[in-house]
C-alpha positions as CSV (number, residue, x, y, z in Angstrom):
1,X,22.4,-88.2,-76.4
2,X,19.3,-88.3,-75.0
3,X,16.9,-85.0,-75.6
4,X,14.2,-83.8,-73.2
5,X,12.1,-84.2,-76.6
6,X,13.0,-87.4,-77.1
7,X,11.8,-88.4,-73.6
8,X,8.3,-86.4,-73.5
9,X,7.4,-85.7,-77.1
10,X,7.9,-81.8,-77.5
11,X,10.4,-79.7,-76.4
12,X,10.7,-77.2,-72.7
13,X,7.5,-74.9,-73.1
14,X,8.4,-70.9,-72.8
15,X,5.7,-69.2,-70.9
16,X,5.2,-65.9,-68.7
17,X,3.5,-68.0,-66.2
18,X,3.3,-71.4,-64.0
19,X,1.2,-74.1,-66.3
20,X,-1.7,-74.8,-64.0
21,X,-2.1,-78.0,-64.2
22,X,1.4,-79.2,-64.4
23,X,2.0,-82.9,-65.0
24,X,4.9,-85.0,-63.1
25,X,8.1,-84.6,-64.2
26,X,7.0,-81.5,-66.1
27,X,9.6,-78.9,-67.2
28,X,9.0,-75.2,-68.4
29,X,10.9,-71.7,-68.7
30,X,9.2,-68.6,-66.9
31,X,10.5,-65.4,-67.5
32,X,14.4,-67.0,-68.7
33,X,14.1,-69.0,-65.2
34,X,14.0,-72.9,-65.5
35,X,11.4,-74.7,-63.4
36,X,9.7,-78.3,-63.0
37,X,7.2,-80.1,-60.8
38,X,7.3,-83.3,-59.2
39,X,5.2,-85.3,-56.8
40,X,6.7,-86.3,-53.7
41,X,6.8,-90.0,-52.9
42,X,3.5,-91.6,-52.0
43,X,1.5,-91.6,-48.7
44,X,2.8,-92.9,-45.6
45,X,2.1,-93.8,-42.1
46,X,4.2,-92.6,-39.6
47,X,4.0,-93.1,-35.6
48,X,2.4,-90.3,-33.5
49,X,2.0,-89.8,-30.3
50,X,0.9,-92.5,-27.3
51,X,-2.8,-92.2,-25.9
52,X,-2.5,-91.6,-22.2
53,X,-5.2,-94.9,-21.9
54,X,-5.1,-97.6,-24.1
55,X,-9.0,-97.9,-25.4
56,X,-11.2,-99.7,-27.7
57,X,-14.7,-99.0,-29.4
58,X,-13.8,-96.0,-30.5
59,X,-15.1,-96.3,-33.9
60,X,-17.0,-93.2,-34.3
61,X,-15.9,-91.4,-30.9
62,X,-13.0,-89.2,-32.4
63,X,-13.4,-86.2,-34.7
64,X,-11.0,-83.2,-35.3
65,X,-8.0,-83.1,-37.5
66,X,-3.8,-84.7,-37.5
67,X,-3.1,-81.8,-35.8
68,X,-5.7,-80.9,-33.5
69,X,-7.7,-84.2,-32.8
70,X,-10.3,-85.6,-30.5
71,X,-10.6,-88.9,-28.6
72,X,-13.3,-89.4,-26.0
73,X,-15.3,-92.7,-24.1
74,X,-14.2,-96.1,-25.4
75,X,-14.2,-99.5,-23.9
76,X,-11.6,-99.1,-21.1
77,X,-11.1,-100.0,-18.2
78,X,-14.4,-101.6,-18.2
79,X,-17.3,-103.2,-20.6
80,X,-18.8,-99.8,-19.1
81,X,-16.9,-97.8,-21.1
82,X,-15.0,-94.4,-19.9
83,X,-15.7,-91.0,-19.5
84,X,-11.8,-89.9,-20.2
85,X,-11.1,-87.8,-23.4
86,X,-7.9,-87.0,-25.0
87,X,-7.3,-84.0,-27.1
88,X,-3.9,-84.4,-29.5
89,X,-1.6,-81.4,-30.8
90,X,0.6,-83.0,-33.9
91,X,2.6,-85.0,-31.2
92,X,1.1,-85.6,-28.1
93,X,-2.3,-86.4,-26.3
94,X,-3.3,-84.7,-23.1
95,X,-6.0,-85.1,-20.8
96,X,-9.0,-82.7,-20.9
97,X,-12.8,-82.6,-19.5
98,X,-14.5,-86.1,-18.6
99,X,-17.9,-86.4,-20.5
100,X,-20.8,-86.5,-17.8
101,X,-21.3,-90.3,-18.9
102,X,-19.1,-93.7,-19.8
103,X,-19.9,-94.2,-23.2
104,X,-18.5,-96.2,-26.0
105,X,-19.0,-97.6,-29.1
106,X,-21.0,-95.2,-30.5
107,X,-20.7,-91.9,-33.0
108,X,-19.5,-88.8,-32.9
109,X,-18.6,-85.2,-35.3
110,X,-17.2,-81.9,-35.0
111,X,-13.9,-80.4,-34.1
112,X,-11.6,-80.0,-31.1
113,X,-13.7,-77.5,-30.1
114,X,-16.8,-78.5,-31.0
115,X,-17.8,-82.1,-31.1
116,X,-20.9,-84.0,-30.8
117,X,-21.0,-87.6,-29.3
118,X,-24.0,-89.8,-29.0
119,X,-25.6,-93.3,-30.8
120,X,-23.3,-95.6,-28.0
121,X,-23.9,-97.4,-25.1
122,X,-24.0,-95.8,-22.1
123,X,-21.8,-97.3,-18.8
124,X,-23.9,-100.9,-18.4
125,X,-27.4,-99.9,-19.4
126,X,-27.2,-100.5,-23.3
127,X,-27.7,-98.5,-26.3
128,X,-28.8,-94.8,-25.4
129,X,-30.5,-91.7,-27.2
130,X,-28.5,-89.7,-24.9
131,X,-26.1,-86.9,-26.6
132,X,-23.3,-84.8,-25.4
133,X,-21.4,-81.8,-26.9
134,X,-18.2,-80.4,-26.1
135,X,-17.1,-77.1,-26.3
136,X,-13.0,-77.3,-26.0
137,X,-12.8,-77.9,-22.6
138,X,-16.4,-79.3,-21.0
139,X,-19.4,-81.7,-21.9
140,X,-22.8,-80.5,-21.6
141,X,-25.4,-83.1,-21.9
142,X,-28.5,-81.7,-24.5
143,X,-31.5,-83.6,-26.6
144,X,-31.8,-86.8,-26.7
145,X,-32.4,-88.8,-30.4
146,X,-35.2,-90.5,-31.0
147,X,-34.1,-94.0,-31.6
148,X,-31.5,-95.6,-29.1
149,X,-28.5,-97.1,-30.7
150,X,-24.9,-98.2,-30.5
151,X,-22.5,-98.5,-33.2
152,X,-23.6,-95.6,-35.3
153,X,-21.5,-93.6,-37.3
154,X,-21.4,-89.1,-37.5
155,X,-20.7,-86.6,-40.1
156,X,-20.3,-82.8,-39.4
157,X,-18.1,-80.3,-38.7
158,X,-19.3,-79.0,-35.2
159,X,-21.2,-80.0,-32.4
160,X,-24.6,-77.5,-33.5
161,X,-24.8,-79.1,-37.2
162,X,-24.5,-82.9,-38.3
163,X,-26.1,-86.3,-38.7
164,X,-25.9,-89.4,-36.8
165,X,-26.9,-92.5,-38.9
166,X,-26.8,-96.7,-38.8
167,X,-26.0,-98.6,-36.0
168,X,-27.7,-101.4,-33.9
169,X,-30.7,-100.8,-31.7
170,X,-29.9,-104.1,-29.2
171,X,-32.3,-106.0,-31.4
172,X,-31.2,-105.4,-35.2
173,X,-29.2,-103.4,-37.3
174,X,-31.1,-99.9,-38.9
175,X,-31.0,-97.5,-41.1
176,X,-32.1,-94.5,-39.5
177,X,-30.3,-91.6,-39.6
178,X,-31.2,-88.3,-37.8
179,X,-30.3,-84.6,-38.3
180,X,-29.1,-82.1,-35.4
181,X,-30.3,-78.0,-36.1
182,X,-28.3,-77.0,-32.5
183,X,-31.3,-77.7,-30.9
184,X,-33.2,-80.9,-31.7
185,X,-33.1,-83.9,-33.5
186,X,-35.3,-84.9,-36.7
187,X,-35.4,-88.6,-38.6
188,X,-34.2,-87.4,-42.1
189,X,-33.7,-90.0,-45.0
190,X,-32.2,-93.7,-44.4
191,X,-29.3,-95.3,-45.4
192,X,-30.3,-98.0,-48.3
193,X,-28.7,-101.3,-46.5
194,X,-29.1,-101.2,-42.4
195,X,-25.3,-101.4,-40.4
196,X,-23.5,-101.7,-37.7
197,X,-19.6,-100.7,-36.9
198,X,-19.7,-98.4,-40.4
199,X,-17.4,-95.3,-40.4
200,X,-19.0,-91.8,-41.8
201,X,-17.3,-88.8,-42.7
202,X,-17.6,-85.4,-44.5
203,X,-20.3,-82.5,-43.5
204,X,-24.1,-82.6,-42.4
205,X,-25.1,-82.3,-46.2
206,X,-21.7,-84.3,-47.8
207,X,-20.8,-87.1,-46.0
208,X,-20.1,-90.7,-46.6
209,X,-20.8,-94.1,-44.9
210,X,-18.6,-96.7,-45.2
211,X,-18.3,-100.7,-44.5
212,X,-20.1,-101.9,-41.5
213,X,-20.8,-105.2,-40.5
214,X,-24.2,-107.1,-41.4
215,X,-26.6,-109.1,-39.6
216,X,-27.6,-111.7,-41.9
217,X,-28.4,-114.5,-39.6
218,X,-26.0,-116.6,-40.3
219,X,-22.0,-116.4,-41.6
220,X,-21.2,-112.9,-40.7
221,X,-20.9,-110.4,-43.6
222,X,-17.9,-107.8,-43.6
223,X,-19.4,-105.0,-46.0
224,X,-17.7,-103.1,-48.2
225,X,-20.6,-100.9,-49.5
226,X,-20.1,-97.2,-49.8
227,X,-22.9,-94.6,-49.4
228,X,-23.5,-91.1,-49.9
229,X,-25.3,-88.4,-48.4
230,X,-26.3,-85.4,-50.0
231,X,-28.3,-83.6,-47.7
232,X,-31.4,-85.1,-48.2
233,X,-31.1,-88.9,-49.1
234,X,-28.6,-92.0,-49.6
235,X,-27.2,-92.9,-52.4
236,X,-25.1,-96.4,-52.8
237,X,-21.6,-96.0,-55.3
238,X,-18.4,-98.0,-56.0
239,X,-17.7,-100.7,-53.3
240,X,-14.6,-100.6,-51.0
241,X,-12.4,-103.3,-52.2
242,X,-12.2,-104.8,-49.0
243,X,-15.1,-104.7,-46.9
244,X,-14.5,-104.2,-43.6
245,X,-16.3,-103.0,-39.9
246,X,-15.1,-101.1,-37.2
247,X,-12.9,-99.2,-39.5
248,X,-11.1,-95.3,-39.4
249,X,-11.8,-92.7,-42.1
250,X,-11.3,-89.1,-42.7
251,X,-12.4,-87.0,-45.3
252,X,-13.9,-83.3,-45.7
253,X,-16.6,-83.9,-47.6
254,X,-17.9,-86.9,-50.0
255,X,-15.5,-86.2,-53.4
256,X,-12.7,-87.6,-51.0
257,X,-11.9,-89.7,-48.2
258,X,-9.3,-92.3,-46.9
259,X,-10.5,-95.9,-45.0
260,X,-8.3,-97.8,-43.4
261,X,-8.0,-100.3,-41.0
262,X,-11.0,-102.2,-39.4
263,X,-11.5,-106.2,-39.0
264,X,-12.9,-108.7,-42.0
265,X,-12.9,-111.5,-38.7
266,X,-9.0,-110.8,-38.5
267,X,-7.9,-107.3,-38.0
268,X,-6.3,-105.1,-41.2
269,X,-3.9,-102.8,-42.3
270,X,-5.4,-101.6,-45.2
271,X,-5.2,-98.0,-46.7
272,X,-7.7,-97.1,-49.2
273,X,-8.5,-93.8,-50.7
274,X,-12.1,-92.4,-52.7
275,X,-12.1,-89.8,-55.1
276,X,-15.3,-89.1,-55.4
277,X,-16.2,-92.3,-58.1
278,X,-14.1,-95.0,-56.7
279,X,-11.5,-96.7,-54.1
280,X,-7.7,-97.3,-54.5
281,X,-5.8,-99.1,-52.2
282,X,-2.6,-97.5,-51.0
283,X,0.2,-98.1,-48.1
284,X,-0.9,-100.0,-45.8
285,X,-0.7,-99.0,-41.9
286,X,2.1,-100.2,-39.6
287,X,-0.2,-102.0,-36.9
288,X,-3.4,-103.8,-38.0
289,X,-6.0,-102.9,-35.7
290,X,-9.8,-102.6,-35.2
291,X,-12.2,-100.4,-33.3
292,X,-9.7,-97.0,-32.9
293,X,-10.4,-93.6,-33.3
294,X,-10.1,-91.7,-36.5
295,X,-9.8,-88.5,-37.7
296,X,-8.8,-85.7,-40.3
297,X,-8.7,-85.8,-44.2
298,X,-7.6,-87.5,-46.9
299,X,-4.1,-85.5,-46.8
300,X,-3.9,-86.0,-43.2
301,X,-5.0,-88.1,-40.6
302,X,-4.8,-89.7,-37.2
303,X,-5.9,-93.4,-36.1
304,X,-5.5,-94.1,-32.3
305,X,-6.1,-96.6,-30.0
306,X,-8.1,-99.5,-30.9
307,X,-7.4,-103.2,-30.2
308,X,-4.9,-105.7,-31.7
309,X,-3.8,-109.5,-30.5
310,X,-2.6,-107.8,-27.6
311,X,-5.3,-106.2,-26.1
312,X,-6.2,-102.4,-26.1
313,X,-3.1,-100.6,-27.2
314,X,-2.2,-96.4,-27.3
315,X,-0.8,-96.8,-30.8
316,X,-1.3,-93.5,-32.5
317,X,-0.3,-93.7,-36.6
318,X,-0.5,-90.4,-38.5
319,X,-0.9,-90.5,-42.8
320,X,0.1,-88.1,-44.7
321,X,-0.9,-87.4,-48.1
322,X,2.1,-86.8,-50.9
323,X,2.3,-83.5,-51.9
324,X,3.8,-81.5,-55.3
325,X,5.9,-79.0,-55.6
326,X,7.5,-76.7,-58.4
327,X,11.0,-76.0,-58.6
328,X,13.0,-73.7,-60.0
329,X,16.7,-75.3,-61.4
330,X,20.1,-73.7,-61.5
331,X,21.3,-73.9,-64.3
332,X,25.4,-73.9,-64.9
């Protein structure tokens, strides 16, 4: 018969305590009780709730987390963009306060409660320094940035703290990125390769920026560079390993963080996560689809709306992380 040592190597530890750093699969006595620990299957996609209004270009215009998320402007019904935003409870999307103008494929950070939206285009009249913040239930427009832009990307957790950075000034792809104090906006350091259509994510001084789409002047490059911010300057690490723009991403800071989606010239499905040195693909969403909102973290998060072969779609997928638990047996 087969022995739990002959499986693992030693036989069931007897402690006074929970190991701490338990392995799968893992069994140990505590105290005469028998326990294990297992990690539940992998990470999945799941369907959420329906936006109220299908809506593209909204890469960078949706912040919050799985459970209490954000989704505002986009490219709907019009090139002009919208002025709608949606705010999302774990299962449905409901209509709250219109921003004061149409906006869309531009950048945003924050909360539910406190977001920040601004590096877009602005109804018909092209890339804008205008910014807006919301405080759970209005928009009030504040300081403008110094460089107009569209197609930036945001980090930061709410609307008086954060970064906007990248993006396309109507003329070329740049660098810049610029740093919010609640009041005022300040050029801070650049990003090492000029974007467009990158997704960021983590804090004002921990974020990352990830893909984008290059202007090379010829065959169009899908990039799959990786960035990090700490606070004071760029660094460039391990490469997506599929290079992508107009991708979703969530993450808390920049020692982890989950991509996913996005366009390489046909649209994706892909699921990849970063812990902190590199990227591993995982499961791969249910609906490939470009230009959506994202939000949450690398346990949890949200991608809605967007665009597919069908047009603008309400498609709302929700990840979720697997998780480990220990367990006590009964033993007979």
């Amino acid at each position: 018969m087969t022995t739990y040592k002959d499986i693992h190597g030693t036989k069931v530890e007897v402690r006074t305590d929970d190991p701490a750093n338990p392995v799968n699969g893992q069994v140990w006595y505590n105290s005469g009780t028998l326990k294990g620990f297992k990690l539940n299957p992998t990470g999945a996609w799941a369907t959420g709730g329906s936006l109220n209004l299908g809506r593209e270009q909204n890469t960078g215009l949706s912040v919050g987390t799985q459970t209490a998320g954000l989704l505002f402007g986009g490219d709907n019904p019009t090139p002009g963009g919208t002025v709608k935003t949606e705010e999302y409870n774990g299962s449905s999307w409901t209509e709250s306060g219109n921003m004061n103008t149409s906006r869309r494929a531009g950048a945003g950070y924050g909360s539910q409660t406190s977001a920040m939206s601004g590096a877009s285009f602005a109804g018909n009249t092209g890339e804008t320094v205008k910014t807006e913040t919301y405080n759970g239930s209005t928009w009030t427009e504040i300081g403008d940035l110094n460089v107009d832009r569209a197609y930036g990307a945001g980090s930061g957790t709410a609307n008086d703290e954060g970064i906007l950075f990248g993006g396309n000034d109507g003329t070329n792809n740049i660098a810049i990125t610029e740093s919010y104090n609640g009041s005022s906006w300040a050029e801070v350091g650049d990003l090492n390769q000029a974007r467009t259509q990158l997704v960021g994510v983590g804090t004002s001084t921990s974020a990352l920026g990830i893909g984008g789409f290059l202007d090379t002047g010829g065959s169009p490059e899908y990039f799959n560079g990786t960035e990090v911010w700490n606070g004071t300057a760029w660094t460039e690490v391990n490469n997506l390993n599929t290079g992508r723009y107009a991708l979703g991403g969530g993450g808390a800071d920049s020692t982890s963080a989950i991509a996913y989606g996005g366009s390489t010239g046909s649209l994706q499905v892909v699921t990849e996560k970063w812990n902190g040195t590199a990227w591993t693909e995982v499961a791969d969403m249910a609906t490939a689809r470009a230009a959506a909102g994202s939000s949450g973290i690398i346990t949890a998060a949200l991608y809605s709306g967007g665009t597919n072969p069908s047009g603008k779609v309400t498609t709302t997928e929700e990840w979720s992380e697997p998780s480990t638990t220990t367990v006590s047996f009964t033993v007979s």
